[in-house]
C-alpha positions as CSV (number, residue, x, y, z in Angstrom):
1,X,-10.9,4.0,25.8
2,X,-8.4,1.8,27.3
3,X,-5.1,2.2,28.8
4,X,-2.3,1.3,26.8
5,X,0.7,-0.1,28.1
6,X,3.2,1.3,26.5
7,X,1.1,3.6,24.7
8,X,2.2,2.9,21.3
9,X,2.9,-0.1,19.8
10,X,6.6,-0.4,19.0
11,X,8.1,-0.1,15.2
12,X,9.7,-3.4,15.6
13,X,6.3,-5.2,15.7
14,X,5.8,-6.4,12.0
15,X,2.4,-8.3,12.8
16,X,-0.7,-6.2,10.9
17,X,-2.7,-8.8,13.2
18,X,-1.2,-7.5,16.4
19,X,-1.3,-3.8,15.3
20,X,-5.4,-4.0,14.3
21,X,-6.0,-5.8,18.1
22,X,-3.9,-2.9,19.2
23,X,-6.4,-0.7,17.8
24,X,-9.4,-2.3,18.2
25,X,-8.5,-2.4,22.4
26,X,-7.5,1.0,22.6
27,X,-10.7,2.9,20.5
28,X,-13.1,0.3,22.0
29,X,-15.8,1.9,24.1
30,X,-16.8,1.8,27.6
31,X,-13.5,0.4,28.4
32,X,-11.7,3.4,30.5
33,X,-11.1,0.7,33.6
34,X,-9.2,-1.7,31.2
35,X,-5.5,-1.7,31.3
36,X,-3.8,-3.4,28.8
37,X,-0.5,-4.8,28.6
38,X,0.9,-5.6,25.1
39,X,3.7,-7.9,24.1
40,X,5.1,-9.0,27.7
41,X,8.2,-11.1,27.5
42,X,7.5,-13.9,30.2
43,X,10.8,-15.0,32.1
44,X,8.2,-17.7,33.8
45,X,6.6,-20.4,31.4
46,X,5.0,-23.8,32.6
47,X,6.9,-25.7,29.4
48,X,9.8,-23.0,28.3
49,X,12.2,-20.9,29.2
50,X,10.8,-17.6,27.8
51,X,7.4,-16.9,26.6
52,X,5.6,-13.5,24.7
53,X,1.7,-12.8,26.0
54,X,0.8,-10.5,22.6
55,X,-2.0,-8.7,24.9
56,X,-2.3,-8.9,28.8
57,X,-5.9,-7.5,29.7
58,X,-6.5,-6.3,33.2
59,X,-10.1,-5.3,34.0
60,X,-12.7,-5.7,36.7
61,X,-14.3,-8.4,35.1
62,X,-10.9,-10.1,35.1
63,X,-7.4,-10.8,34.0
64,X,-7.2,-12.4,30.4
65,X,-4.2,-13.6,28.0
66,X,-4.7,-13.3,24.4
67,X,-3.2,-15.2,21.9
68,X,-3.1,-13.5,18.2
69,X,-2.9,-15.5,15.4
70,X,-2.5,-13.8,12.1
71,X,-2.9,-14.6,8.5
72,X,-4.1,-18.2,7.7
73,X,-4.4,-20.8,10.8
74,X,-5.5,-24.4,10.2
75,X,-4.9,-27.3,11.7
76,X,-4.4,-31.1,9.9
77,X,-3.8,-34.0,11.8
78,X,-3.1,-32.9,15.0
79,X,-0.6,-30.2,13.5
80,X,-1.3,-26.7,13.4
81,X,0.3,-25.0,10.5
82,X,0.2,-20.5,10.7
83,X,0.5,-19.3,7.0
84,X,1.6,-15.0,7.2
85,X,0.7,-12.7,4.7
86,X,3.9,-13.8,2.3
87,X,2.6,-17.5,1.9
88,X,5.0,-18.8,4.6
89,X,4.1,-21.4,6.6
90,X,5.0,-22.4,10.1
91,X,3.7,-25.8,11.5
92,X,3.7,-26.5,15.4
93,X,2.5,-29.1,17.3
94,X,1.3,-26.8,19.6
95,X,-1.8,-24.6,19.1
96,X,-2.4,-21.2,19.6
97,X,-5.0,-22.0,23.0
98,X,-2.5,-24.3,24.4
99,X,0.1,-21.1,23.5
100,X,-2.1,-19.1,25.7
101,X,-2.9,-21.2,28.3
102,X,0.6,-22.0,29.4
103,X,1.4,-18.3,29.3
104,X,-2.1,-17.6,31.6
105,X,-0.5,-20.4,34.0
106,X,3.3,-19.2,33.8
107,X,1.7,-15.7,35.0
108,X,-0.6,-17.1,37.4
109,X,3.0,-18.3,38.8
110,X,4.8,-15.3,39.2
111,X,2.3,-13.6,40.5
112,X,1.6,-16.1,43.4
113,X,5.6,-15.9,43.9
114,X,5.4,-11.9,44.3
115,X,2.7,-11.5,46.3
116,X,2.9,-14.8,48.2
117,X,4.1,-12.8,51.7
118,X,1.8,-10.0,51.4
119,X,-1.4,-9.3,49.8
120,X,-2.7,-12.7,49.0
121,X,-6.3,-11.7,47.3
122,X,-3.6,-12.1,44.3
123,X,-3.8,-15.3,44.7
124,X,-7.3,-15.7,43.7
125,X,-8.0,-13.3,41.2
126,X,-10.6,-14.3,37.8
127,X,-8.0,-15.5,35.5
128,X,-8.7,-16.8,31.7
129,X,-7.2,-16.9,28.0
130,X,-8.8,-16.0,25.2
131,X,-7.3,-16.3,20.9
132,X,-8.0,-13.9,18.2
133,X,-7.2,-14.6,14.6
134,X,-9.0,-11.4,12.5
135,X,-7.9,-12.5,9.4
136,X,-9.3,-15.8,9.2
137,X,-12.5,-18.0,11.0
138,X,-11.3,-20.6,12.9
139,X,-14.8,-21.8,15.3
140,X,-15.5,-25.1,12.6
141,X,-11.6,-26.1,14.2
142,X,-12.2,-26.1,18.1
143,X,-13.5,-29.1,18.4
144,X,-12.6,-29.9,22.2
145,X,-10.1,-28.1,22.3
146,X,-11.5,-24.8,23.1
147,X,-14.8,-23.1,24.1
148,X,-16.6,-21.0,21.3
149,X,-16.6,-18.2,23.6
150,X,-12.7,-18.2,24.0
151,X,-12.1,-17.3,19.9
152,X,-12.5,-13.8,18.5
153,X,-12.1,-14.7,15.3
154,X,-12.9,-13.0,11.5
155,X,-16.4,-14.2,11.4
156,X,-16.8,-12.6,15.0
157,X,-16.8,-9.2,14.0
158,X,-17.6,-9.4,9.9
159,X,-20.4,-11.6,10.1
160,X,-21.7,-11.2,13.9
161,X,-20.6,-7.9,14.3
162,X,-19.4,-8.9,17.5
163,X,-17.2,-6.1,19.3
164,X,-14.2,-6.5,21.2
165,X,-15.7,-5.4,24.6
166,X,-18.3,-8.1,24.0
167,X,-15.6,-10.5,23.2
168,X,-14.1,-9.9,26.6
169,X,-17.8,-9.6,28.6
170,X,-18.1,-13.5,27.3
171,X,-14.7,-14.8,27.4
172,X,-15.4,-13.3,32.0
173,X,-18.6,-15.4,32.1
174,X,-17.0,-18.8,30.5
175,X,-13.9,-18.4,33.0
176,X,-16.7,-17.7,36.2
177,X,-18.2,-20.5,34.7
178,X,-15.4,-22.8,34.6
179,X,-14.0,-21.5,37.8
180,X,-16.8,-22.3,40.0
181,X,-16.6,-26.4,39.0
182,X,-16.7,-28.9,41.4
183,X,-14.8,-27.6,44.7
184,X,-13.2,-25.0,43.2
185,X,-14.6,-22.3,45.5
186,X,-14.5,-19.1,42.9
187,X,-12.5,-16.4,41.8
188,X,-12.3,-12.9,42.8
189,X,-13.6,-9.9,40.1
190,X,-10.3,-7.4,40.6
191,X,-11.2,-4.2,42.0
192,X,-9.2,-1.0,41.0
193,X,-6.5,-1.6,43.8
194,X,-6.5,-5.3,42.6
195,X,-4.9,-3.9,38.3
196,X,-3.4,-0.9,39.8
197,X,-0.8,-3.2,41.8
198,X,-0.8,-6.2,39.4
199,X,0.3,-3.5,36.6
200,X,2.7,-1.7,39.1
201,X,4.2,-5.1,38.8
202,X,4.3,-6.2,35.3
203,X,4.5,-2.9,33.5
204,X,8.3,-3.7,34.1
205,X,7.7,-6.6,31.2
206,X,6.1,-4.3,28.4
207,X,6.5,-0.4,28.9
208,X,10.7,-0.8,28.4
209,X,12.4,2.3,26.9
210,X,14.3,1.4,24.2
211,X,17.6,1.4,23.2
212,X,18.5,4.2,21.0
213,X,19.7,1.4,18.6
214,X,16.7,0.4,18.3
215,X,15.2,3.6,17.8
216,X,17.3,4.0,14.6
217,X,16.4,0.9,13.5
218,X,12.8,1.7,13.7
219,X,13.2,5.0,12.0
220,X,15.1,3.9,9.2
221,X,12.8,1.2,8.7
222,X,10.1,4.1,8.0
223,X,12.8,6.1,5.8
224,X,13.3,3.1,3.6
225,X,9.4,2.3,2.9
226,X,8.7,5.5,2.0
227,X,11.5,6.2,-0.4
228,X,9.6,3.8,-2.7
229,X,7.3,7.0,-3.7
230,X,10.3,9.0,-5.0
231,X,10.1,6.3,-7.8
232,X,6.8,8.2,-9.5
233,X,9.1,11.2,-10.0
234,X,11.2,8.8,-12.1
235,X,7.8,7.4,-13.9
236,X,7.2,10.8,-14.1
237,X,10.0,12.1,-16.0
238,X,9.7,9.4,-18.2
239,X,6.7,10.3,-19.8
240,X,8.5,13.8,-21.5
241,X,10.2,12.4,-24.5
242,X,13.0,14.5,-24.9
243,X,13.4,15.3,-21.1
244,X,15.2,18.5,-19.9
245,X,14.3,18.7,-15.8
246,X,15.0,21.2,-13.3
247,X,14.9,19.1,-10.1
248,X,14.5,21.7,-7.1
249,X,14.2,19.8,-3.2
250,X,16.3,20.7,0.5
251,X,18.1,18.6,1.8
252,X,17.2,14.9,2.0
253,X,14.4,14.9,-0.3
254,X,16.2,12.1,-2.4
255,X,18.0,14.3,-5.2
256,X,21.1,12.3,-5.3
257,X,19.1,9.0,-5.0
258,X,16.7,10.3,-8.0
259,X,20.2,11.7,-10.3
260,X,21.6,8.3,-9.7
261,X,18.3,5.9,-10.9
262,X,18.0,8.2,-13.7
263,X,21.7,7.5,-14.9
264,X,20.6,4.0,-14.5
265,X,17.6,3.8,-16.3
266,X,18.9,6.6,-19.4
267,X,21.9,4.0,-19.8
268,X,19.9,0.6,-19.6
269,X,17.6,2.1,-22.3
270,X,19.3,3.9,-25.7
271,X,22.8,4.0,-27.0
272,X,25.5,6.5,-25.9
273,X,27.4,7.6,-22.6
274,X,25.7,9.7,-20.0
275,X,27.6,11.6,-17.7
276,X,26.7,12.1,-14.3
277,X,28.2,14.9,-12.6
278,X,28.4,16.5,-8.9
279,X,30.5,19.0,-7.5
280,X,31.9,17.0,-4.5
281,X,34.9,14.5,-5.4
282,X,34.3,12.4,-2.6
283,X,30.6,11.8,-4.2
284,X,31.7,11.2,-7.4
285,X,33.8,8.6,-5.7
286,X,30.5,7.1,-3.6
287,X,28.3,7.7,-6.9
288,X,31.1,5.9,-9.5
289,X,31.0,2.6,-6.8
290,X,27.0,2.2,-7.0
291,X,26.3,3.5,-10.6
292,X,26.6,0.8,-13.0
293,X,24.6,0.3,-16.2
294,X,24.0,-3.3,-17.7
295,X,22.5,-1.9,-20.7
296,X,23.8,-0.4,-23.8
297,X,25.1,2.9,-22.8
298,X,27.5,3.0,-19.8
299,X,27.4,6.1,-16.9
300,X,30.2,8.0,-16.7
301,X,30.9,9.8,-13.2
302,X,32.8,12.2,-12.4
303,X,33.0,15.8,-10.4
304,X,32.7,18.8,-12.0
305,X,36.6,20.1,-11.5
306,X,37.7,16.6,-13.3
307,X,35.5,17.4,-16.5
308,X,37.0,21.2,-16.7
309,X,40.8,20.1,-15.9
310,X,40.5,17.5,-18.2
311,X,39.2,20.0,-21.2
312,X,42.1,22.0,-20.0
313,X,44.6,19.8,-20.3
314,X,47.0,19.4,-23.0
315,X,44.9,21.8,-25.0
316,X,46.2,24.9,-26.6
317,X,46.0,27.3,-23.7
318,X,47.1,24.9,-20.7
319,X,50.2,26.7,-20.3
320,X,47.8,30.1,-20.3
321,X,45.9,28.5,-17.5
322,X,48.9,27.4,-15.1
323,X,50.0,31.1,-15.5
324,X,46.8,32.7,-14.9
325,X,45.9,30.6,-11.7
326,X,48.9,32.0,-10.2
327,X,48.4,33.6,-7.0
328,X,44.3,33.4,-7.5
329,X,42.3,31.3,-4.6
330,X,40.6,28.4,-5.2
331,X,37.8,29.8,-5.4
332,X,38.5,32.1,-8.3
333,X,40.2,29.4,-10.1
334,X,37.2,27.4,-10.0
335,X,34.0,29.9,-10.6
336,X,36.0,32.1,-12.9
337,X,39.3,30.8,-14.2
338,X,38.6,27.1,-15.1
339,X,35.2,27.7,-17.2
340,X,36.5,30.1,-19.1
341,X,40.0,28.6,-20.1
342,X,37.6,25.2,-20.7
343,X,35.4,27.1,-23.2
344,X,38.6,28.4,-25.2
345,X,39.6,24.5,-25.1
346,X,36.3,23.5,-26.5
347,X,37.0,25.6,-29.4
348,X,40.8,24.1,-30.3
349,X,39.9,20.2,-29.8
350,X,37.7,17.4,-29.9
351,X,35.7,16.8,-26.4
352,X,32.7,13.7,-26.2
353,X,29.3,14.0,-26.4
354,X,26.6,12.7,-23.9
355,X,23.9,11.4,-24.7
356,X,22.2,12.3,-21.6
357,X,23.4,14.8,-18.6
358,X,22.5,14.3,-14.9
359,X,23.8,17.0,-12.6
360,X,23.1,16.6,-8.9
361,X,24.7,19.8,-6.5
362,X,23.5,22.2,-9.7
363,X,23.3,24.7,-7.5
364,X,27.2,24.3,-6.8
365,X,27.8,24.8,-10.5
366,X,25.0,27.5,-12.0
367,X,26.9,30.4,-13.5
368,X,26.4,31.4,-17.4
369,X,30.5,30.0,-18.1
370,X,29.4,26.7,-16.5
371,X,26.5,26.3,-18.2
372,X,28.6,27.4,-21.9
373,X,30.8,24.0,-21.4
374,X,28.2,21.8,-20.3
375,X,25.8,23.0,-23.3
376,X,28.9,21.3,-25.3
377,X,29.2,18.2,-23.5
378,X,25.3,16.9,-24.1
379,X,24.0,15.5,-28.0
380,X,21.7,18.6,-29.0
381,X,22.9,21.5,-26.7
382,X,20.8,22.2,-23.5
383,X,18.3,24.2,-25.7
384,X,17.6,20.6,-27.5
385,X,19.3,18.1,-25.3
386,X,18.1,15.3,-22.3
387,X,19.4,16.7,-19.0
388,X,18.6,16.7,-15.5
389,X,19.6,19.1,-13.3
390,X,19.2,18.7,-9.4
391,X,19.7,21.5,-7.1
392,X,19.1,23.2,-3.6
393,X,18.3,26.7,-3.5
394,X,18.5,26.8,-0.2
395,X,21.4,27.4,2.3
396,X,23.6,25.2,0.2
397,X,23.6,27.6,-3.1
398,X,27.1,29.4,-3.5
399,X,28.3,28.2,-0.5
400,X,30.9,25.7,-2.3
401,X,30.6,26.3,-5.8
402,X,29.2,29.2,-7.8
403,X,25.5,30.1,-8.0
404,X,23.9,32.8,-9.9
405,X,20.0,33.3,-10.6
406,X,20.6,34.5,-14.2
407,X,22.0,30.6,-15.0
408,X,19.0,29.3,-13.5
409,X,16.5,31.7,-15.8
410,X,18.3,30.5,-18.5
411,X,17.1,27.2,-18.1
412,X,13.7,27.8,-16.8
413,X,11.8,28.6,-20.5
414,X,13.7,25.0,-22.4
415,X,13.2,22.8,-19.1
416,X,10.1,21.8,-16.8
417,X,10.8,22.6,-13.2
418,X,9.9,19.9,-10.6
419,X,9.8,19.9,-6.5
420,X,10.6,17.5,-4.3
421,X,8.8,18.7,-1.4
422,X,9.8,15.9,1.2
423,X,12.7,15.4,2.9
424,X,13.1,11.5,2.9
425,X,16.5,11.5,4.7
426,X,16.1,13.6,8.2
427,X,13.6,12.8,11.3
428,X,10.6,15.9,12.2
429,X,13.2,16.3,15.1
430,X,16.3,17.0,12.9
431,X,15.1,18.7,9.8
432,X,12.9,21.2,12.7
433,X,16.4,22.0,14.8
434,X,18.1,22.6,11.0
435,X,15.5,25.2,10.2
436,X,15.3,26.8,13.5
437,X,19.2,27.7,13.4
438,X,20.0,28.1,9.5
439,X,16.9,30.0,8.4
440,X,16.4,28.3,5.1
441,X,14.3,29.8,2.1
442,X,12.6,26.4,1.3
443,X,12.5,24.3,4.2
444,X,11.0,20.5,3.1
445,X,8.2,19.0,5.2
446,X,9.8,15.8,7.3
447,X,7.4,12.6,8.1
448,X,9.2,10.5,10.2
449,X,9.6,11.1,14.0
450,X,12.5,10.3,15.8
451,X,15.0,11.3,19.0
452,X,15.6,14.9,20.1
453,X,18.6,16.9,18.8
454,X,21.2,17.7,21.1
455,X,22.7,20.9,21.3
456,X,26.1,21.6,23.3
457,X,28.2,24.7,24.2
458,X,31.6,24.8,24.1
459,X,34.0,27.9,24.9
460,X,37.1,26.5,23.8
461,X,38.4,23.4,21.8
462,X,39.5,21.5,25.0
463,X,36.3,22.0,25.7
464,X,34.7,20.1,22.3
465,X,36.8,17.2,22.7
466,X,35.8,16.7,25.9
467,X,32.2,16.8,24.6
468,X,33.2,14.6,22.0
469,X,34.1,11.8,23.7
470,X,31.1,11.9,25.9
471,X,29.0,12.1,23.2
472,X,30.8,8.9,21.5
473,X,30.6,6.7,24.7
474,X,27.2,7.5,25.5
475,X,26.4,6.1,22.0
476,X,28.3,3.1,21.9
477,X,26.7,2.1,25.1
478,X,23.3,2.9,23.6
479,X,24.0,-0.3,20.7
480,X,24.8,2.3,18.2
481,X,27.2,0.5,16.1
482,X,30.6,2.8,14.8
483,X,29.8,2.6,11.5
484,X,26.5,4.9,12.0
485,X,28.4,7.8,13.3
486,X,30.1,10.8,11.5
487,X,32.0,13.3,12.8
488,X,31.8,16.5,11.3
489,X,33.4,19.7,11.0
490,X,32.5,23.5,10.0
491,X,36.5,23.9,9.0
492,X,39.3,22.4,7.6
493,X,39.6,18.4,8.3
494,X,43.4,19.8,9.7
495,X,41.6,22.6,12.1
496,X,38.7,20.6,13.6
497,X,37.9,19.1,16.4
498,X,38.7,15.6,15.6
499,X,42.0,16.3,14.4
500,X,43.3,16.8,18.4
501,X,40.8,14.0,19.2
502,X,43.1,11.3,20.7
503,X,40.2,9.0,22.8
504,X,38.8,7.3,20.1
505,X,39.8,6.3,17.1
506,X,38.8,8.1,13.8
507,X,38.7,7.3,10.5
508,X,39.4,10.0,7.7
509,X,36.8,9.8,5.0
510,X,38.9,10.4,1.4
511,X,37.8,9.1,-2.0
512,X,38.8,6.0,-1.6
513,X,36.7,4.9,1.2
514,X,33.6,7.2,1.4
515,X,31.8,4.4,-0.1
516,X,31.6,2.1,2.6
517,X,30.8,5.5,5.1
518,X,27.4,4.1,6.7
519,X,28.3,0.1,6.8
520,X,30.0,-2.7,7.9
521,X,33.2,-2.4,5.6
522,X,34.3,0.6,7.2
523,X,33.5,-0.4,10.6
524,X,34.7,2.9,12.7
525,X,33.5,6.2,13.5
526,X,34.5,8.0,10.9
527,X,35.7,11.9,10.5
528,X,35.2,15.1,7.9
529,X,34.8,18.3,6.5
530,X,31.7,19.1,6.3
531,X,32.8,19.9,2.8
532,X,34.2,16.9,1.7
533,X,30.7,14.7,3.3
534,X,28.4,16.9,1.0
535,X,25.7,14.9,-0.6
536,X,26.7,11.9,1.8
537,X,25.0,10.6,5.7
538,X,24.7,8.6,7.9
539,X,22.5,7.9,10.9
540,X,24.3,9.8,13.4
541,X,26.0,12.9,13.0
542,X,28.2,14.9,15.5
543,X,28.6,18.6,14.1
544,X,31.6,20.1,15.8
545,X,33.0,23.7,15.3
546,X,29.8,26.1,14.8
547,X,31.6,29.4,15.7
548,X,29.0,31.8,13.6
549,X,25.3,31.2,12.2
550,X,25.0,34.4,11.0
551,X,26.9,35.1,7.1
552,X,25.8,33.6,4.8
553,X,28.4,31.1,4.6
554,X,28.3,30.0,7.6
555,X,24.6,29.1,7.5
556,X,25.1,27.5,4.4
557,X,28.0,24.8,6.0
558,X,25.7,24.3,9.3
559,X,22.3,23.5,7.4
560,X,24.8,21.1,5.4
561,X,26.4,19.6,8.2
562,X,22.6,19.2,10.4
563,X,21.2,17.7,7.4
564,X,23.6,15.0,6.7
565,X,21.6,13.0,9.8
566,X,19.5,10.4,9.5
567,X,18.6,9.7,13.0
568,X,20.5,11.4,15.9
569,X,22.2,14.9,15.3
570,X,24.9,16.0,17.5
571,X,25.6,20.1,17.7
572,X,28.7,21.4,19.3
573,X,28.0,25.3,18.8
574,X,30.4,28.0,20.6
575,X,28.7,29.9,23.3
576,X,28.9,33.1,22.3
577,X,25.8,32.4,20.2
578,X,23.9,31.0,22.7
579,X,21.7,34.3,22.5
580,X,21.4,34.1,18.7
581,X,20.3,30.6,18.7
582,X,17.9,31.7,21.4
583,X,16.5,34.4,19.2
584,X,16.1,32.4,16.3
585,X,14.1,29.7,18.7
586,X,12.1,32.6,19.5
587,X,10.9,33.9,16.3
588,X,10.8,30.0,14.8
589,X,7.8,29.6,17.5
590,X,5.9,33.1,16.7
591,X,6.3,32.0,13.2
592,X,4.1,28.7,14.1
593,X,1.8,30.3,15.7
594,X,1.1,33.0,13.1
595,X,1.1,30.7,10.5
């Protein structure tokens, strides 16, 4: 097998053309002396200011551009016109072997120029230039232009089975050939010193490390293509035809994407309202900006505490209510108080119906009094009715709402339970480091690779903020715009981190703007609870203000806060659990191994 230079071909390269070569050089056989070089950006041209060799081989036999031309090449009068895969078509006046040529010759320059004071057996080394087009024949077009022996082309290897080592053998001998004409006196075959410094000086050119930019890029370039398969859950569900779904999937596995195409479709389709609901405000806020039905029926969001104060109020026992909540903590009001005082309201007025009832944080709202009111907000009752609940058993049950098992049995024998088994949303890097240090029950399998999580110590808040604002710059200067980055906290948006953070500024994420959180509009690094972010990312995430892993609660905020990352994930945890975290690293790895 060859060497590869870098080793992998990037994510940015879109060319199926260039990717298959890729292949093809790397797995081809009796080639463990070939270096090869792919996609070198060429600061030297004969006729421009820049150039890109696709493939730079180094080998004994020589040194040997290739040109790869993908999709459909022809040429017509003189004109050479490159169709890709989506039926565009590019015409040049230059081909793809003068393309290579002036590239062999812009090389051939800067090598002369490197080694001109010192080892000058450079100078005379076997160079040639070779094209490959595998998805279409191209020999019948030479003409003069080119030497059959120069074109590995479809009919090459599908009709003469011709591999690329052979390719390469022939394109040495018609270069030795053509180098040995007239007075030329010959080139020199490179010996192993010869590629080991010619490399040493190019591999400048190709192996680059990239950007962490461009890392996200790449990575949510693979996110986004694979989301597409969520859609068979939706074709799924479809096929029941009075659907009642229990939706259970960790974090990132698309349950807010899925509640929010279901809306769509349920309103696009029959008459009457459906109501989408979520625990978190700040959602309902995102999910009422990108919910919008142009059928008959319209989507109606809204959080959980809006639907119960608004049954409350100016009902008979709203005065009740205010008096009863007196002195309670939220908390109580919400998983106790506020269902109950709705269900007496149910009985004394009028409330809508919905056709249709999407929950997504279900696990926020699953108690038997929840379930009472929402069995009289849906046409037909729960027992009868369409609904889709969406929930995370997981760290994030109870932690923010109410969650009790007994709800969920309730609606095991009228619904059909369906996983999500896939996290779509975090990087193998991100949703590994969430597992190691929150101990989730169902931990879903991530595809996509991605950066290393950083973990940092602090001992007191001086401490965090001056992580904070290391953290930030080294971002920035690593092209990650401030829209991608969230700040994070495990308290209080008025006890975190950011709230002393004076060297950058911060932009609160409220209702009102958690919509834009992730783009353009809202063009600064922005700052939260991790509360208030729930069922929101972005693709970087700074967690700030871990002082416990180990109650319950505690886990439950952390494995929220981790998973809100996309790409990079920031951890600012307080030292004194240093050991902990050490632990749980510990038995994470026995756990692989046993497993």
């Amino acid at each position: 097998m060859a060497r590869m230079i870098p080793p992998k071909i990037h994510p940015e390269v879109k060319s199926a053309a260039e990717r298959r070569v890729f292949d093809w050089i790397r797995d081809a056989q009796g080639t463990e002396d070939w270096i090869c070089l792919h996609s070198l950006g060429l600061s030297e041209h004969e006729s421009k200011r820049r150039a890109e060799i696709d493939f730079l081989l180094l080998t004994r036999i020589g040194v040997f551009v290739l040109e790869v031309k993908g999709g459909r090449v022809a040429r017509e009068n003189g004109v050479w016109k490159f169709t890709n895969r989506y039926g565009k078509t590019d015409t040049k006046s230059e081909g793809p072997f003068d393309q290579a040529s002036g590239a062999m010759f812009g090389l051939e320059k800067r090598v002369r120029e490197k080694f001109d004071s010192g080892d000058r057996r450079q100078h005379r080394l076997l160079y040639g230039f070779g094209v490959i087009t595998p998805d279409c024949p191209l020999a019948d077009m030479l003409g003069t232009e080119a030497d059959r022996r120069q074109l590995y082309d479809r009919d090459s290897f599908k009709t003469a089975n011709q591999s690329i080592k052979t390719f390469i053998e022939e394109l040495a001998q018609y270069w030795r050939e053509r180098s040995s004409l007239g007075d030329n006196p010959g080139r020199y075959a490179p010996t192993e010193k010869d590629l080991e410094l010619l490399s040493a000086f190019l591999r400048g050119d190709f192996d680059r490390v990239p950007s962490m930019g461009a890392i996200a890029d790449a990575a949510t370039h693979q996110m986004h293509a694979l989301e597409s398969e969520q859609y068979q859950v939706l074709d799924a569900l479809e096929k029941y035809p009075n659907p009642r779904l229990i939706v259970q999937g960790g974090a990132g596995t698309g349950k807010t994407l899925l509640a929010a195409e279901i809306s769509r479709r349920e309103a696009n389709t029959t008459d009457g309202d459906v109501l989408l609901l979520c625990f978190n405000r700040v959602l309902a806020g995102v999910l009422r900006k990108n919910v919008t039905s142009r059928g008959r029926g319209t989507v109606v969001v809204n959080s959980i505490h809006a639907v119960l104060h608004a049954l409350i109020e100016g009902s008979e026992v709203e005065a009740e209510f205010e008096a009863a909540k007196a002195g309670l903590d939220h908390a109580e009001i919400f998983n106790r108080l506020m269902p109950e005082f709705a269900l007496h309201a149910l009985m004394t007025k009028d409330c809508p119906q919905y056709k249709s009832l999407v929950i997504d944080e279900a696990q926020d709202m699953l108690s038997r009094p929840m379930l009472d009111v929402l069995d009289a907000l849906v046409v037909g009752g729960l027992k009868n009715g369409r609904w889709w609940f969406f929930c995370d058993r997981n760290n994030q049950a109870s932690v923010f709402g109410v969650y009790e098992d007994e709800a969920l049995f309730r609606l095991i024998p009228i619904g059909v339970a369906v996983l999500l088994p896939t996290n779509r949303r975090n990087t193998i890097q991100i949703a590994t480091e969430t597992e190691i240090k929150t101990l989730p029950q169902f931990p879903p399998a991530a595809t996509v690779d991605g950066i290393p999580v950083k973990t940092d110590w602090y001992k007191k808040p001086a401490d965090q903020r001056q992580l904070l604002s290391t953290t930030l710059k080294k971002l920035l200067n690593e092209e990650i715009s401030r829209h991608q980055i969230s700040v994070l906290s495990c308290r209080k948006a008025e006890d975190s981190c950011a709230s002393q953070f004076r060297d950058f500024q911060l932009a609160t994420i409220d209702e009102g703007n958690a919509w834009k959180v992730g783009s353009k509009l809202l063009n600064q690094v922005t700052a939260c609870s991790v509360s208030s972010f729930k069922g929101l990312e972005n693709d970087f995430i700074i967690l700030t203000d871990v002082d416990e892993l180990s109650p319950d609660w505690w886990r439950g905020v952390v494995y929220v806060g981790m998973s809100r990352a996309r790409i990079g994930l920031y951890v600012f945890i307080n030292q004194k659990l240093e050991p902990l975290c050490d632990e749980r690293q510990r038995d994470w790895l026995r756990k692989q191994i046993t497993e």
